[in-house]
N, C-alpha and C positions, 0 to 999 in steps of 0.2 A: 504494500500500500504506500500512495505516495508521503512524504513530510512532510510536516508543516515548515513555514521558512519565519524565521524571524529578523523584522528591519527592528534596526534604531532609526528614531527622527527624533534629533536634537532640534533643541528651540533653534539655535545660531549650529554654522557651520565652523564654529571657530571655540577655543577656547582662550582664556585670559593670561600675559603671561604673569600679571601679578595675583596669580589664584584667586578663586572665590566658588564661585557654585554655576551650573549649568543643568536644565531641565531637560530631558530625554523622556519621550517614549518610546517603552518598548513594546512591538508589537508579532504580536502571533496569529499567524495567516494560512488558515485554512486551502488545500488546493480547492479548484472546485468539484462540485458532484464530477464522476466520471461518467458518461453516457448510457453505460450498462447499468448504473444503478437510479438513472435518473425519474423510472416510475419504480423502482423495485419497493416494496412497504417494510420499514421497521418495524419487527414484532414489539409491542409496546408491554406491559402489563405493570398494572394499574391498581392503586387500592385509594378508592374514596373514602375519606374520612369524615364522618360528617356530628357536627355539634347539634345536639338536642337536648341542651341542657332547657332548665326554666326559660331562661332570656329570650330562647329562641320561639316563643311559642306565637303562632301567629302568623303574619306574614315573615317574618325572618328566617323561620322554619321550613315555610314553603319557599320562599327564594332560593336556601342552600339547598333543596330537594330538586327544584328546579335547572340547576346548575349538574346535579347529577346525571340528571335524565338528558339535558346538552350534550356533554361528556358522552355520554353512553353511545348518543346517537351518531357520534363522529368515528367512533369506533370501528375495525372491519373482525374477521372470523378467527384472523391471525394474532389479534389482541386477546388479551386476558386481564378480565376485571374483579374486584373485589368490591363490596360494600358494608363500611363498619360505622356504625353509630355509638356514640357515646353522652354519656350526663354522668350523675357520679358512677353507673356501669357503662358495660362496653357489651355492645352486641354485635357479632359477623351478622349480618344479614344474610351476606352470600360470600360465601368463600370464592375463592381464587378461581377461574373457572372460564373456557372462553367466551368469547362474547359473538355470540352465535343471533341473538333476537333482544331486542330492548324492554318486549316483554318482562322477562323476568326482573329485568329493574324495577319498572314501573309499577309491577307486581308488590315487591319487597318494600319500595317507598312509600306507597298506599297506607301503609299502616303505622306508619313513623310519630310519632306523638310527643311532644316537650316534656322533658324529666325533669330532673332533679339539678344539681350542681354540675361542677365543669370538670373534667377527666380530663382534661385536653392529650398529658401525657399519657395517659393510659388509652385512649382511643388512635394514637396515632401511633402506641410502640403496638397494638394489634393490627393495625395496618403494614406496619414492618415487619412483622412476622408472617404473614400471609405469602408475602412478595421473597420471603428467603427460599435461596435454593436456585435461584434463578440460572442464567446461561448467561455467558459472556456477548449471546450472541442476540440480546435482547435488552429493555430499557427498563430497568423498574425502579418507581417512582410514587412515594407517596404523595396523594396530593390531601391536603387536611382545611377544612373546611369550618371555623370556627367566629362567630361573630362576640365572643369572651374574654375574662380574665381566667386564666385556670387557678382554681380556687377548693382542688381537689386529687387526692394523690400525689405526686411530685410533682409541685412547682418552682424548683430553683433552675433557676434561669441558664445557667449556669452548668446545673446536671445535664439538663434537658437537651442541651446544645451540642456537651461531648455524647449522650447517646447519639445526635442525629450523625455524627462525624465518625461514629463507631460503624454503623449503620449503613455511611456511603461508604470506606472503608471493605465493606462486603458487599457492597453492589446496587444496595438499593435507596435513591435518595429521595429527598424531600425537597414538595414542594408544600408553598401556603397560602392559603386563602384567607385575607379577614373581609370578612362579612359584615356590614351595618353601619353603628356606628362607636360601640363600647371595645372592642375587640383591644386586645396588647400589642402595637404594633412593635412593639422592642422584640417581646416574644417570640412575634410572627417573622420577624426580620432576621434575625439572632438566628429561627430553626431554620429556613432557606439556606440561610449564607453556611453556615454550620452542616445542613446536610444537602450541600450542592445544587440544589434548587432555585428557582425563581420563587418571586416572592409578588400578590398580586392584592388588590386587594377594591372594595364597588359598594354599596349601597344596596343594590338591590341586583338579581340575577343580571340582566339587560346591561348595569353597566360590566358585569365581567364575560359576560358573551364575547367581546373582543379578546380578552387576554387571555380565555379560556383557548378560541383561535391559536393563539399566538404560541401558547404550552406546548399545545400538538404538532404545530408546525415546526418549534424548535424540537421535539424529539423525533421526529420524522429526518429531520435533517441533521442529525449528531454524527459527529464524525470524530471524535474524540473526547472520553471521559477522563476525569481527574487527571487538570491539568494541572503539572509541577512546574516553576521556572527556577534556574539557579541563576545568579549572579556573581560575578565575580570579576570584581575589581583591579586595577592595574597599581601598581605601586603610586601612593602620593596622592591615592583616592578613595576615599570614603561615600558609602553608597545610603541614601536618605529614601525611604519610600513614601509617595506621596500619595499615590491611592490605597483605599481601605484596605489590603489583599492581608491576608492570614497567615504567618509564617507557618510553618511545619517542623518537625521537629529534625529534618535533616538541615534545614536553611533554607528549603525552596520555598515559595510562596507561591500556595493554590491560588489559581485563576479560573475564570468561568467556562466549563465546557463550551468548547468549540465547534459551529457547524460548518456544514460544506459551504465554500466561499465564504465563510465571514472572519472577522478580525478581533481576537480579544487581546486586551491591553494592558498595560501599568504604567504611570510615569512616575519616574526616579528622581531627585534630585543630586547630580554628582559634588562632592566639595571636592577642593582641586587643591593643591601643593602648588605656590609658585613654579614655573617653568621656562623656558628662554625661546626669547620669539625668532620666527623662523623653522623650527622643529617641529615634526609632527609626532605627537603626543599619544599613544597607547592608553584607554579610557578605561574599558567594559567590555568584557567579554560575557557569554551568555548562554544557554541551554533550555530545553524544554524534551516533560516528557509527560507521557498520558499513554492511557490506554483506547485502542482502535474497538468499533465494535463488534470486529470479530477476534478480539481478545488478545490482538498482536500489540504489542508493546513495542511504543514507537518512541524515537528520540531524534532531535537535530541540534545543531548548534551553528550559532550565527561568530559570522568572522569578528576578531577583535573594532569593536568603535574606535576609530582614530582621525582624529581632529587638528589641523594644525595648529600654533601658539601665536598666536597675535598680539599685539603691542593696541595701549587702549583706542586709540584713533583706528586701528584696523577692526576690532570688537564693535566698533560705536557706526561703523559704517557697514557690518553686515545685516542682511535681511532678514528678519525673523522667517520658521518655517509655518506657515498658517495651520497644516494638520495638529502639531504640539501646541503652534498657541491658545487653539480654538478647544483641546479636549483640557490642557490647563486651566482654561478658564469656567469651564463645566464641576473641574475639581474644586476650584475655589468656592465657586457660589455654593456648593452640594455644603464644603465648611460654613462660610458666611451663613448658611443659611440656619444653622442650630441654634443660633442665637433666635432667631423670628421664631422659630418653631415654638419655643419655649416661652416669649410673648406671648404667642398663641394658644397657650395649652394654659397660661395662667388669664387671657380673655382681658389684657390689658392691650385694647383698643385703636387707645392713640399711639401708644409705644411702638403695636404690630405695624401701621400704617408709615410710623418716622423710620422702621426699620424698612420699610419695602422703598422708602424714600431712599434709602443710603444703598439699595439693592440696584436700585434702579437708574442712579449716577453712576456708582458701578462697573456695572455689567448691562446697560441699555444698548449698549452698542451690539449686542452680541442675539443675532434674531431669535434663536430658540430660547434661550433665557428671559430675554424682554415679555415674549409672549406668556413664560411659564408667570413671571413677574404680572402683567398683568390679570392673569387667571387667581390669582394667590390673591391679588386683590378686590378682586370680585365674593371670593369667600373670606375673604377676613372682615368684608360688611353682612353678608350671609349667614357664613357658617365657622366662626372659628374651631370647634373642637375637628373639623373636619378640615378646615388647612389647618389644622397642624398634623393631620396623616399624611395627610399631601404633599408634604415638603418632605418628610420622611420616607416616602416611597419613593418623592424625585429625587432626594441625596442618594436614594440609592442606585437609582435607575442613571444615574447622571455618572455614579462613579463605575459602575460593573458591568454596560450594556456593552453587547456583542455590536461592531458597524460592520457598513460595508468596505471591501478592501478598496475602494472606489466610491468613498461617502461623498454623496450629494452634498451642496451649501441645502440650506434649514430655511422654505418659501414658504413654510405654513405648519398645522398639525399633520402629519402623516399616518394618521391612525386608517384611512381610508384609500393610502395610495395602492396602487393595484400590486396583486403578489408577482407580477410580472414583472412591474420595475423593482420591488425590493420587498422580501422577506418580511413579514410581519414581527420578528423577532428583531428585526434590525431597526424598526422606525422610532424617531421621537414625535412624542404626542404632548402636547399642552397641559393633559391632565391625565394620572398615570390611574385616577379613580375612576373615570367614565369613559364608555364606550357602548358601542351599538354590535349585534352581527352584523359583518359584512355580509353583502351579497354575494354569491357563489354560481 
């Protein structure tokens, strides 16, 4: 199978000779589908997770049931599904099993009724266990479905995060859904990123119809799980990571499963050692490995980064690269933005509004941002406890999203552009809470 290749793009094409720091990203670049496999279907299997605690009773209940039966209906013969319910118990519904007629969903859901308290962890490690035993040569993925706080059997945050990471570690990870508008998004954020997963989250079914879309399509198109990256420095250079990525315990730092044609990412910060201008300078050298999804374990490595040393008049007269500067500045705002968020979670008004002021001197220049900026202000007069999810799903969405190796400039929301021009898993949307089914 082919490798992935890894570029560097440095902000500048130069480095300082009197040291200081210089911004890189690095990026990891999926080949594309190969022609043989470009209708073949990835056996997926699948275990829904679904919350029926108290809270849910009502419409909330019937939204996340609704979402199931989505799901289900996307599904082909070569799939295998599971459906587990939980409040403070846990019920299989339907065990593991292919997904041959939607019948039997709709059957099992019919009768789903709001309990008691929240299991969150207990409903989602019997999702995990349904899904053990899998093949290398297949996708299993919890996906959990909960509009709570869990407030029943293990809830440290903490525990809950190393199970998910135990969990993808053997093959089967996790994705999350919050539901409403009470849900834990630290939680719900924490088990994604923890067990491999995307992380999604809507109000009501209708707005996660899109990103349900977007799940299957990104598992459909996997071309490489647990991604590793190593790093390693040149003498005289110290390596700073600037996006959220998770070291490991070897040094590599997990990155986001990789699909066919697309690009995941990190950017670094290098500190630099004085240097003498005219020289060209040895930076960063670099590695990546993951596993294929027919279980071949794959590796590349990208040539040493080397940069000449320039003198500050030579530095001050080159070009920035617009790909680094534009996903830098995604990184910032994703930072900048924790502070609003928390404005917003405490429902101080004028505070949220002077902080979207200082967002938006900013980062106004920057299309996709400006538009997120304005959205953020439409529910900071609306709905604060609901932008402050929203800033929380965009800081994540803003730091971890797979592009394309060929990203378009940002002319509007792209939740609706056609999967012909780009991947639903690769688009930026205005608001990572609302969406519609596309048409098909």
């Amino acid at each position: 199978m082919t490798q992935p290749t890894i570029v560097f793009s440095p902000l500048q094409a130069g480095v300082p000779a009197a040291g200081g720091a210089l911004e890189v990203l690095v990026r990891v670049q999926a080949p594309d589908r190969p022609t043989d496999l470009a209708t073949a279907h990835l056996p997926k299997r699948l275990a829904l997770v679904v919350d029926r605690s108290g809270s849910m009773n009502g419409q909330p209940l019937q939204e996340a049931l609704r979402c199931v039966t989505h799901i289900a209906s996307h599904l082909t013969s070569q799939d295998a599904l599971a459906l587990v319910v939980y409040d403070d118990k846990v019920d299989t519904l339907l065990p593991l099993q292919p997904m041959r007629s939607t019948d039997a969903v709709a059957k099992a859901v019919a009768g789903v009724e709001a309990g008691g308290m929240t299991n969150l962890h207990g409903g989602w490690l019997a999702g995990a266990q349904q899904l053990e035993g899998g093949t290398e040569q297949t996708v299993s993925r919890v996906i959990l479905l909960s509009d709570g706080q869990a407030n029943h059997g293990e809830t440290d945050l903490s525990a809950i995060e190393a199970q998910c990471r135990e969990w993808l570690g053997r093959g089967v990870s996790t994705t999350t859904v919050g539901l409403g508008r009470g849900f834990n998004e630290d939680l719900m954020i924490g088990m994604a990123r923890a067990g491999g997963g995307q992380n999604y989250y809507g109000e009501t079914a209708a707005d996660l119809y899109d990103s349900f879309d977007e799940e299957l399509a990104l598992l459909q198109a996997m071309y490489l799980r647990q991604v590793g990256l190593k790093l390693l420095p040149a003498a005289g250079v110290i390596v700073e990571m600037i996006s959220p990525a998770q070291q490991l315990a070897d040094g590599s730092w997990r990155m986001t499963d990789l699909a066919w044609g697309a690009e995941a990412w990190v950017a670094v910060r290098l500190h630099l050692s004085p240097g003498m201008a005219g020289q060209t300078r040895d930076l960063l050298a670099a590695s990546v490995s993951g596993t294929a999804l027919d279980g071949t374990q794959l590796q590349a490595h990208a040539p040493v980064l080397q940069l000449p040393v320039l003198d500050a008049a030579a530095m001050q007269a080159l070009p920035r690269n617009e790909t680094a500067y534009t996903r830098l500045e995604e990184l910032a705002f994703a930072k900048a933005s924790e502070h609003l968020r928390q404005l917003a979670k405490e429902g101080d008004r004028q505070a949220t509004q002077q902080a979207l002021d200082v967002l938006e001197k900013r980062f106004g220049h920057h299309p996709w941002l400006s538009a997120k900026i304005k959205q953020l202000r439409q529910l900071a007069d609306e709905d604060s406890e609901m932008m402050a999810k929203e800033v929380r799903y965009s800081m994540m969405r803003m730091s971890r999203r797979l592009v394309s190796k060929e990203e378009m400039a940002y002319e509007g929301d792209e939740t609706h552009v056609s999967e012909s021009v780009m991947p639903s898993f690769m688009r930026k949307k205005v608001s990572e809470g609302k969406g519609k089914k596309r048409e098909v």
